[in-house]
C-alpha positions in Angstrom: -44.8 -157.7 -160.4 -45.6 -154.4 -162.0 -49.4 -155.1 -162.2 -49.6 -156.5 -158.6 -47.8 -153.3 -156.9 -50.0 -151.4 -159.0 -53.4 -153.6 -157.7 -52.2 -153.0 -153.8 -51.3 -149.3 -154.1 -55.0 -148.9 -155.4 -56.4 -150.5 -152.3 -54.7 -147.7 -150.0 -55.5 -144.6 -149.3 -55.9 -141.6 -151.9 -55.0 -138.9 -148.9 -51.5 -137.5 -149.0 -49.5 -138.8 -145.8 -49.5 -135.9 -143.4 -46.9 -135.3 -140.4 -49.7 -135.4 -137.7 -50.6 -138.9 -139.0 -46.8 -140.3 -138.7 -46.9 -139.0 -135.3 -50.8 -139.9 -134.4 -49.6 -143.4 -135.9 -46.7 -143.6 -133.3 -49.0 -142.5 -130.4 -51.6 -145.1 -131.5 -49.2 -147.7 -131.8 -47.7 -147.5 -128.5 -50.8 -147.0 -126.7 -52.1 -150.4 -128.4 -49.2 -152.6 -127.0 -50.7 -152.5 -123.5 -54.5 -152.7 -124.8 -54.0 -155.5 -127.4 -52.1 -157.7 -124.9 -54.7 -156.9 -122.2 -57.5 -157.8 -125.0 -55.6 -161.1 -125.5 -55.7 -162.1 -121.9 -59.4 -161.1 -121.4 -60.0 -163.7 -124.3 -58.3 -166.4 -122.2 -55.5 -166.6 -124.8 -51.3 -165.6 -125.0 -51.3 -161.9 -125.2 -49.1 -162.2 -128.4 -53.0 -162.8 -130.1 -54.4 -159.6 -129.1 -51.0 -158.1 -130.4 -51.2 -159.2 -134.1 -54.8 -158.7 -134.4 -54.7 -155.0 -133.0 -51.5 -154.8 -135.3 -53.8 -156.4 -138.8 -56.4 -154.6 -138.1 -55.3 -151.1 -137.6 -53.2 -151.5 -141.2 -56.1 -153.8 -143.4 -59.0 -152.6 -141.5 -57.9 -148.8 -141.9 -57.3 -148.9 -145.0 -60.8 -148.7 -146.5 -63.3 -147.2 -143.5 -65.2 -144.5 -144.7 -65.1 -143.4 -141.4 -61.5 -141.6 -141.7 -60.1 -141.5 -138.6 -61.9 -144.9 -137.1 -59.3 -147.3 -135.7 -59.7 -150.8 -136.3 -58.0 -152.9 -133.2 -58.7 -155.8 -130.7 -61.6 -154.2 -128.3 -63.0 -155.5 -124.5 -66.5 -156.2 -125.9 -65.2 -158.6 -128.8 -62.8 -159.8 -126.3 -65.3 -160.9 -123.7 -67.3 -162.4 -126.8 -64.5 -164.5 -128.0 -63.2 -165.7 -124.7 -67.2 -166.7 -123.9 -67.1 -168.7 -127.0 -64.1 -170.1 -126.3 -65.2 -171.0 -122.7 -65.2 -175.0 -123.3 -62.5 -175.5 -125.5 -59.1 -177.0 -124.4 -56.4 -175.1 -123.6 -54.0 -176.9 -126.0 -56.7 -175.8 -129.0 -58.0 -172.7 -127.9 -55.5 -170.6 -129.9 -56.7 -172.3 -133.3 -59.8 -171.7 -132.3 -59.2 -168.7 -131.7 -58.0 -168.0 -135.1 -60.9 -169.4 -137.2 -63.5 -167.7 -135.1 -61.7 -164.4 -136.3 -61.8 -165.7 -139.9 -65.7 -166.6 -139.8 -66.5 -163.7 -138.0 -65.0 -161.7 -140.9 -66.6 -163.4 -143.2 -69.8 -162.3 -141.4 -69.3 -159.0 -141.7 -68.3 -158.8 -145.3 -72.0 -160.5 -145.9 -73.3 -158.0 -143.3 -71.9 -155.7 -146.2 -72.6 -157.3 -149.2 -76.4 -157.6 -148.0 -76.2 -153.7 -146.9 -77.5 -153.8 -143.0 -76.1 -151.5 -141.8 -79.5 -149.5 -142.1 -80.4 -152.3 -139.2 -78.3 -151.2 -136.4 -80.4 -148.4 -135.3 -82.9 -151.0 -134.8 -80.9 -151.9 -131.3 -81.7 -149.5 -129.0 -79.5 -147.7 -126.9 -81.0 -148.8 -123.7 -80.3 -152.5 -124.8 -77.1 -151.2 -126.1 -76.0 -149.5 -122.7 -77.1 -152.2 -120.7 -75.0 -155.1 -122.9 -71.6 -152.6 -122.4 -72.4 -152.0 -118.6 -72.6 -155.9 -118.7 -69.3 -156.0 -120.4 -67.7 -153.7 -118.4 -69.1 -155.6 -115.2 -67.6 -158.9 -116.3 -64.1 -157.4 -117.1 -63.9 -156.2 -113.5 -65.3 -159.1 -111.7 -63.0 -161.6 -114.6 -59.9 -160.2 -113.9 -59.8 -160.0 -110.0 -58.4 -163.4 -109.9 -55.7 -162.2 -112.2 -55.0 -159.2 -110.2 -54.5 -161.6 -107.0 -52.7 -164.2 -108.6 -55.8 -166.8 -107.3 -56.4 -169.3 -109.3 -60.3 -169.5 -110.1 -62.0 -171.9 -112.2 -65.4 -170.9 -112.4 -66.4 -169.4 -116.6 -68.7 -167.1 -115.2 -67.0 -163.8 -114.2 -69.1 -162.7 -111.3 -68.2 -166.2 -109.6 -64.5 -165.6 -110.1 -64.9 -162.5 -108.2 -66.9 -164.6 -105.3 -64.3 -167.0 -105.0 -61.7 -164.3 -104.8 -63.8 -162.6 -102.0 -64.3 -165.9 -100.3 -60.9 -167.5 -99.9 -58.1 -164.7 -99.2 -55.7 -166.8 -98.5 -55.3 -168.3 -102.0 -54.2 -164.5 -102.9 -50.7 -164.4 -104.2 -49.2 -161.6 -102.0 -46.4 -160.9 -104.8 -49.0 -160.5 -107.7 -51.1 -158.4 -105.8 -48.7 -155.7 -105.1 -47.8 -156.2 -108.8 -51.4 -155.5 -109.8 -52.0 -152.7 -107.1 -48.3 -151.2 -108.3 -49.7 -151.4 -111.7 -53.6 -149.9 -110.5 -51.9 -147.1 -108.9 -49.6 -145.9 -111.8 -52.8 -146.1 -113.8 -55.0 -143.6 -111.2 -52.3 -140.9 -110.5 -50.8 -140.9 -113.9 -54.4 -140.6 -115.2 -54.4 -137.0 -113.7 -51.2 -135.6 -115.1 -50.4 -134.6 -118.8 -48.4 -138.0 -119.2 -52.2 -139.8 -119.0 -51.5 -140.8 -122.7 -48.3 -143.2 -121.7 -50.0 -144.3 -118.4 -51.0 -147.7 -119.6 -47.4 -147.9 -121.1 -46.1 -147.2 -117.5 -48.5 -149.9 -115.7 -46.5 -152.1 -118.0 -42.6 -151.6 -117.5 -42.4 -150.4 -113.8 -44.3 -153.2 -112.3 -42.1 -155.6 -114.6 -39.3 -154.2 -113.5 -40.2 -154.3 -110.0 -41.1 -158.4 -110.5 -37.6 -158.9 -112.1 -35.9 -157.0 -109.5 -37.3 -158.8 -106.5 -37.5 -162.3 -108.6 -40.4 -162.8 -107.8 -41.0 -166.3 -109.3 -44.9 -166.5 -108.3 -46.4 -163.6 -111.0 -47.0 -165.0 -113.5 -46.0 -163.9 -116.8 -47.0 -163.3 -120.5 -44.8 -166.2 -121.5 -46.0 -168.4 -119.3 -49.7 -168.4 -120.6 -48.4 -169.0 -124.1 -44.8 -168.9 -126.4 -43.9 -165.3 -127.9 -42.8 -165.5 -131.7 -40.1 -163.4 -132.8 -39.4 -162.2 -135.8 -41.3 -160.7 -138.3 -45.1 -162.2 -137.9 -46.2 -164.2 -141.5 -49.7 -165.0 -142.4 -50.5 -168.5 -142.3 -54.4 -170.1 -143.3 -55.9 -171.4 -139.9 -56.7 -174.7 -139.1 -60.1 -175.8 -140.0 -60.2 -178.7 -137.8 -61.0 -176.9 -135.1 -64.5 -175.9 -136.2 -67.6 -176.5 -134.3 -71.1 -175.2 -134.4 -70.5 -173.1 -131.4 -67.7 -171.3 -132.9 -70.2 -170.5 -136.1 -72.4 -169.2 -133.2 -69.7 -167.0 -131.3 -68.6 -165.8 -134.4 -71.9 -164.6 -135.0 -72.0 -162.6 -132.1 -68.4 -161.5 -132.3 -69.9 -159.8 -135.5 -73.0 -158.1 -134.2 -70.7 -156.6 -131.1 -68.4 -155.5 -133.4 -71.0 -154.4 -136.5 -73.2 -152.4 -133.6 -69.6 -150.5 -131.9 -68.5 -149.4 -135.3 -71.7 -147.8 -135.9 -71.5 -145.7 -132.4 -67.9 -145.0 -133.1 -68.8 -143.4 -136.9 -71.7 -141.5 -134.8 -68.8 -140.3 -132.1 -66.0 -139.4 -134.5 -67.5 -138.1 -137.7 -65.7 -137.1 -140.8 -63.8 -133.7 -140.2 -64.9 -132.5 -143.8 -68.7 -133.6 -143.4 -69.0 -136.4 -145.6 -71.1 -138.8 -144.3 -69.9 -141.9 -143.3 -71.3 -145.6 -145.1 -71.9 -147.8 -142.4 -71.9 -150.8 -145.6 -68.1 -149.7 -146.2 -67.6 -149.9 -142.6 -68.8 -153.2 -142.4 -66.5 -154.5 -144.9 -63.5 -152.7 -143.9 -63.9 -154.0 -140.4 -64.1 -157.5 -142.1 -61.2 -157.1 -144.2 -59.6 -156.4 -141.0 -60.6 -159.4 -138.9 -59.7 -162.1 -142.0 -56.0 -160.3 -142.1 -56.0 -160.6 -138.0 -57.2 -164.3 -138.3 -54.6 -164.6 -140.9 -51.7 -163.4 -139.1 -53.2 -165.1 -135.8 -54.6 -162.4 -134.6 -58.4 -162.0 -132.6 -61.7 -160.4 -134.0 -61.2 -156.7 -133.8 -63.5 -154.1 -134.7 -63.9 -150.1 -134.8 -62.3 -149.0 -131.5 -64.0 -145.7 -129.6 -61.0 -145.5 -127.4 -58.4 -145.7 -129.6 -60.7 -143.7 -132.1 -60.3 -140.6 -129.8 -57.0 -141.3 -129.0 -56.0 -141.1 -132.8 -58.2 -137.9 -132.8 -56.4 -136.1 -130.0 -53.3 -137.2 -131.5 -53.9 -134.6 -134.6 -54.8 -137.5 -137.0 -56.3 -135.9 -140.5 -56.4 -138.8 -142.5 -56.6 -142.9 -142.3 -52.8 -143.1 -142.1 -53.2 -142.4 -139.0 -54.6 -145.7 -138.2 -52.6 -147.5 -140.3 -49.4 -146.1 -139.5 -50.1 -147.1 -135.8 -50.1 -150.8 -136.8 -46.8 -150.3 -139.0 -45.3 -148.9 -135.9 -46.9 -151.7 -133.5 -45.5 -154.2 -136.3 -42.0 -152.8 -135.6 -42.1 -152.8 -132.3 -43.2 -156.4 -132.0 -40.3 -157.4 -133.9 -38.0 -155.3 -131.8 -38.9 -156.2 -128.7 -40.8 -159.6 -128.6 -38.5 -161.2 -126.0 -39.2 -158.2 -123.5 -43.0 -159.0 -124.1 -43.1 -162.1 -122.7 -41.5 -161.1 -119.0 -45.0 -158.7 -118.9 -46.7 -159.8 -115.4 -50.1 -160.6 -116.1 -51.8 -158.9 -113.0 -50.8 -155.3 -114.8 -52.6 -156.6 -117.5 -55.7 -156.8 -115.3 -55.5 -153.9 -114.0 -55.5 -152.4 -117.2 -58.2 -154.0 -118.4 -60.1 -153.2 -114.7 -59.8 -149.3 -115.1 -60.5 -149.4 -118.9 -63.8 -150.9 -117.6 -64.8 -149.0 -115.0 -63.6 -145.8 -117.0 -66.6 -147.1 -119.6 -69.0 -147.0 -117.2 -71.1 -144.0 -117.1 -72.8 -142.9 -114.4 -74.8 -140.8 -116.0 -75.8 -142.0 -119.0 -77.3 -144.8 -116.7 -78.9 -142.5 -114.4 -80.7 -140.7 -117.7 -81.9 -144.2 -119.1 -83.0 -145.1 -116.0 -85.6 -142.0 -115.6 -86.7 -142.7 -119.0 -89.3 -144.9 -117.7 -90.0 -148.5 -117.1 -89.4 -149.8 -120.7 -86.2 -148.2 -120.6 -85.2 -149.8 -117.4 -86.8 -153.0 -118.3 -84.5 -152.8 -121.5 -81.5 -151.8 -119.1 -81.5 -154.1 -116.4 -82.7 -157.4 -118.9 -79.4 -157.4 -121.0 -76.9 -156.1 -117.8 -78.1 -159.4 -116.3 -78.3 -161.7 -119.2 -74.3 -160.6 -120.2 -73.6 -161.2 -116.4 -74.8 -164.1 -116.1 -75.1 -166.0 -119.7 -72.4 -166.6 -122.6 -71.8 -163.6 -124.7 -73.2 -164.9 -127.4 -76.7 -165.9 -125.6 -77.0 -162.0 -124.3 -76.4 -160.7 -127.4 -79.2 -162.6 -129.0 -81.3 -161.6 -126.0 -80.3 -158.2 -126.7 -81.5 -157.8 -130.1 -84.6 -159.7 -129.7 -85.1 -157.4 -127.0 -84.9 -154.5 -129.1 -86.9 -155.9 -131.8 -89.5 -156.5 -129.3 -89.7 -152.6 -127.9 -89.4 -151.6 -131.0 -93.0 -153.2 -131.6 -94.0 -152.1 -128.3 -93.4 -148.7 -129.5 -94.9 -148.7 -132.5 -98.1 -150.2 -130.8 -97.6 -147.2 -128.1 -97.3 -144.5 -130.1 -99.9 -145.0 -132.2 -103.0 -142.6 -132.1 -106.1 -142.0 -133.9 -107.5 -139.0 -134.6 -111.0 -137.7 -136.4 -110.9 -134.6 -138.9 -114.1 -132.5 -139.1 -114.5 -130.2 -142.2 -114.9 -127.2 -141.5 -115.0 -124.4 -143.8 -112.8 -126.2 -146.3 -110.5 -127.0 -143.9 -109.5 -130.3 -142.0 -109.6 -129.7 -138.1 -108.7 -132.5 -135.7 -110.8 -133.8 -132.5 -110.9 -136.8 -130.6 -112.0 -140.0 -132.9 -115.5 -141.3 -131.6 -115.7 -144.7 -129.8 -118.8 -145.6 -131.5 -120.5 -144.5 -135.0 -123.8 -143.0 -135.7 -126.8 -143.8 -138.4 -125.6 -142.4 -142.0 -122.7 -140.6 -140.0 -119.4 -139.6 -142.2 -116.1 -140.2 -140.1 -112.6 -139.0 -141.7 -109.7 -140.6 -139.4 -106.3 -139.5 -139.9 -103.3 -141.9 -137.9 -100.2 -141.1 -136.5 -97.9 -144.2 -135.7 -96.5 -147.0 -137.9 -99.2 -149.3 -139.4 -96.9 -152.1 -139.5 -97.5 -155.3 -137.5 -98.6 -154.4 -133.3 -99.2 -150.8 -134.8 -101.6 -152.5 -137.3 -103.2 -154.3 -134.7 -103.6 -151.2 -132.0 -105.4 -149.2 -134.9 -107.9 -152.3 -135.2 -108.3 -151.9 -131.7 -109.0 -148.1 -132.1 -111.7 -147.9 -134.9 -115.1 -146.7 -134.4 -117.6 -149.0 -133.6 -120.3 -149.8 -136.4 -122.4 -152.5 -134.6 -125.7 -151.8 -134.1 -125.8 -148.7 -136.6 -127.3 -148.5 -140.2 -124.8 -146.6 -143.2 -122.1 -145.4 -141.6 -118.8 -144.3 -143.9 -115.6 -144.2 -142.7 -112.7 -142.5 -144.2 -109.2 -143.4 -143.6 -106.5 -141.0 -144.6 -102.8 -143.1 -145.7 -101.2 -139.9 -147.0 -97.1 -140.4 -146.8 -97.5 -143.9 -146.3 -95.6 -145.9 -149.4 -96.5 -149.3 -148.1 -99.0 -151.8 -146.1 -98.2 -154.9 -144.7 -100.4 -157.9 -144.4 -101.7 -157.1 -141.3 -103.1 -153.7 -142.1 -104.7 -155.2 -145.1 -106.0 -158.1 -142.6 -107.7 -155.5 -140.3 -108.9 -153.4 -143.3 -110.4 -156.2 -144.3 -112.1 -157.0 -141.1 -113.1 -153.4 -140.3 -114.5 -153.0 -143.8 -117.0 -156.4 -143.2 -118.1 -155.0 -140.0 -118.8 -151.7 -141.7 -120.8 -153.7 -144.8 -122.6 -155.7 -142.4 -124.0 -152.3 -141.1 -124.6 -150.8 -144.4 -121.8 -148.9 -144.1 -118.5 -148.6 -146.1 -114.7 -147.8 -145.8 -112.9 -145.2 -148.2 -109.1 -144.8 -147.9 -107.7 -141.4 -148.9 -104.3 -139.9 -149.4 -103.1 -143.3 -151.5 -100.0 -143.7 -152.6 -99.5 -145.2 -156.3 -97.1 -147.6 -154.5 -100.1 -149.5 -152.4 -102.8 -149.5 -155.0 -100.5 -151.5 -157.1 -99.4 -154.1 -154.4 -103.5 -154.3 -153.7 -104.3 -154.6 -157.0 -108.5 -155.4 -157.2 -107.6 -159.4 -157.7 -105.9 -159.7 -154.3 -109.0 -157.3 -152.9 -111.6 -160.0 -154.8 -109.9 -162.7 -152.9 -110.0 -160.9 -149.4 -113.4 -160.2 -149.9 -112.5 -156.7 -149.3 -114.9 -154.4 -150.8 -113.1 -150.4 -150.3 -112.9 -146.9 -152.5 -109.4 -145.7 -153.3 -108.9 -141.9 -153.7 -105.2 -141.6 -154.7 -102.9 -138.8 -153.0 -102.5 -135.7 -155.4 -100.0 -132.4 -155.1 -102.4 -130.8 -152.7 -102.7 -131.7 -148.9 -106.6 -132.7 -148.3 -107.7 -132.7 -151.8 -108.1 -136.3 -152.2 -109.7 -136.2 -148.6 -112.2 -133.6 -149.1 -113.0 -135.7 -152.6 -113.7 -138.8 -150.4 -116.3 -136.8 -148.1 -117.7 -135.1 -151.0 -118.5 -138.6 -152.6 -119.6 -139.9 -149.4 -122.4 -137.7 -148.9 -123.5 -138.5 -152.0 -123.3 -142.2 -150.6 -125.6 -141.1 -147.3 -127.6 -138.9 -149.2 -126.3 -135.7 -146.4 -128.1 -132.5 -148.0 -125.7 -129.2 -148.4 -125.2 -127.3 -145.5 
């Protein structure tokens, strides 16, 4: 056994165990019981899920982030994505469902890792970003209003849960909506006093203990949306006949949720000694996390910001921390299992409805929404789409959106600019629309050259119709590559120019391009064009191409 204890003490952590960590751990850990069984509900599952997964992740998933102090636990957003993709599966196998969609969903991330894109998430912008948590936080609210009244509504979609509440007050379970308003309350006033920390702890044993006092048969209870184990939780391999294409599809989008928060949280809560975090390592750490959730039935979890901070404010120095708050959640689930099940689910709701509306900010929506009409566009598309669609559709909506203004921009921002020489130097001026007979143009261009931004130069050259030897000069200095496109309108531009005697020269070339467009490929194009590589010195290749073209145009010294 010798080799194997040796083998698992090298996966832990190299950092001594400090004191602030066995306490941040014990914070942590009882701040998760309330969150993990209200992540469990907002899946549409026994509470108990959201338990073991916030108790697997915080211990496996810990265990290897390379951001330190980045807690690993069940979250809203992953939550709402799971119960979406679990939206037409029957109650009776929605738990073992439940289970292997955490398992793929890990598996996802590990390739996510393995394949190293974690350079992509930047690519979602944050207006897409904002508007898919706004969404979230929306549907949390309007989901759980029929849990905080005790009405039974059997609509998917959130916001017509909320109608139906609104519509029919006298379905509203009077006992489980003093429960849940009992429960609200503790959670606002608390919220404003030093014990803000224990307040969802609070909103937990008061209202039960106001339920059992008054037997108050009508709440329902933790135990009565599915059976709390006791005893100490064993991993068991989930059952694969419960697969279906759709759960390979919400597992997908479990993943990009959960890949994308990680990211913001290792951007929030950075490493306290400055080492930069590897959002790769992350990746995997989060998916080592959600196979031991899936393995200890458990639901996807990911990189928490809330319980991030919380482990942060707690005086957390090192990733025991995080993993010492599931060893302490692990022992008291085995302590007090039987208590957990006698939890009224409307305090559950109103957890999760102020942990939502706490994650709206105003004002971070205000600032988007002055940033102008892409912005807003970007905003308001993926609020609605995650209020009205499955999860998984609005995420996919989401990042093609962002892929989409990410072109925009880069056909946007692109501009074109003409240097005059003057004195030896290069001085910029507005580029011409049109060129002139033997006239020598140097264009310089700011703006990606890839794909739209490809296209918006084409649409930006000088015009050489109708004129006789014109030579253009396009300067590529600090560009190490071309794609197809930009060699598709180079080619085009450089015909128009031959067809008026003309020809192109690119300066500034990196080593890089000339040998993707070797003279073969050019010979096949057609594309007839002088290279003048980049050297050391800013302009010298630049001022070589304008020396050699008036040679070309026969311009006489001035």
């Amino acid at each position: 056994m010798k080799p194997v204890f040796r083998r698992l003490r090298g996966l832990l952590p190299r950092e001594r165990i400090q004191r602030a960590d066995v306490f941040a751990g014990l914070s942590g850990a009882v701040a998760s019981v309330p969150d993990g069984m209200a992540a469990g509900a907002l899946a549409g599952v026994s509470p108990v899920h959201g338990l073991y997964a916030s108790m697997a992740g915080r211990v496996f998933g810990g265990s290897t982030t390379s951001t330190r102090l980045m807690v690993v636990t069940a979250t809203s957003a992953s939550a709402l994505a799971a119960g979406s993709a679990l939206a037409e599966v029957a109650p009776e196998q929605r738990s073992a469902a439940l289970i292997l969609l955490t398992l793929f969903a890990g598996c996802v991330m590990i390739a996510a890792a393995v394949l190293r894109l974690g350079r992509y998430t930047r690519f979602v912008s944050h207006s897409v970003m904002t508007g898919f948590l706004a969404g979230i936080a929306a549907n949390i609210v309007f989901g759980q209003l029929a849990q905080l009244t005790g009405v039974s509504a059997g609509s998917s979609i959130a916001l017509l849960k909320a109608v139906h509440v609104l519509t029919h007050p006298g379905d509203i379970d009077i006992p489980s909506l003093v429960v849940g308003l009992f429960a609200l309350g503790l959670l606002l006033v608390l919220a404003r006093t030093r014990w803000r920390l224990v307040a969802p702890l609070a909103a937990l044993v008061f209202p039960t203990v106001l339920m059992v006092a008054l037997g108050w048969g009508s709440v329902t209870r933790v135990s009565d949306v599915g059976a709390i184990p006791s005893g100490f939780p064993l991993p068991r391999i989930p059952d694969p006949a419960a697969l279906t294409p759709s759960l390979l599809g919400g597992a997908a989008a479990v993943a990009v949720i959960v890949l994308v928060q990680g990211a913001g949280v290792a951007q929030a809560v950075p490493n306290r000694d400055g080492s930069p975090s590897d959002p790769n390592r992350d990746f995997a750490a989060q998916g080592v996390g959600n196979i031991a959730a899936a393995l200890f039935r458990g639901m996807p979890v990911g990189g928490s910001l809330g319980q991030t901070a919380l482990n942060t404010t707690a005086g957390a120095h090192t990733r025991w921390g995080a993993i010492l708050s599931g060893a302490w959640l692990l022992g008291i689930l085995v302590a007090f299992a039987p208590l957990v099940g006698k939890v009224p689910m409307p305090t559950l709701a109103a957890i999760l409805i102020v942990a939502a509306a706490g994650a709206l900010e105003p004002g971070g929506l205000s600032a988007i929404w002055s940033s102008g009409s892409t912005s807003r566009i970007a905003l308001a598309a993926t609020f609605l789409a995650t209020l009205l669609l499955p999860v998984s559709a609005a995420v996919g909506i989401g990042v093609a959106l962002s892929l989409i203004l990410q072109l925009n921009r880069e056909a946007l921002d692109l501009r074109v600019v003409r240097l005059r020489v003057d004195n030896g130097h290069l001085v910029e001026v507005p580029a011409p629309i049109r060129l002139d007979d033997h006239e020598i143009v140097i264009l310089d261009v700011y703006g990606s050259l890839f794909y739209a931004g490809a296209r918006t130069l084409q649409a930006n050259l000088p015009d050489p119709t109708g004129t006789h030897g014109p030579v253009v000069i396009l300067r590529l200095r600090g560009r190490t590559s071309a794609s197809a496109t930009f060699l598709a309108v180079v080619g085009d531009y450089v015909r128009r120019l031959e067809n008026a005697g003309g020809a192109l020269y690119l300066s500034g070339v990196d080593p890089r391009i000339r040998e993707r467009w070797t003279d073969n490929l050019l010979d096949r194009q057609g594309v007839r064009v002088e290279f003048f590589p980049a050297t050391p010195t800013i302009g010298e290749s630049t001022l070589a191409a304008y020396a050699q073209a008036r040679i070309r145009v026969h311009e006489p010294d001035t």
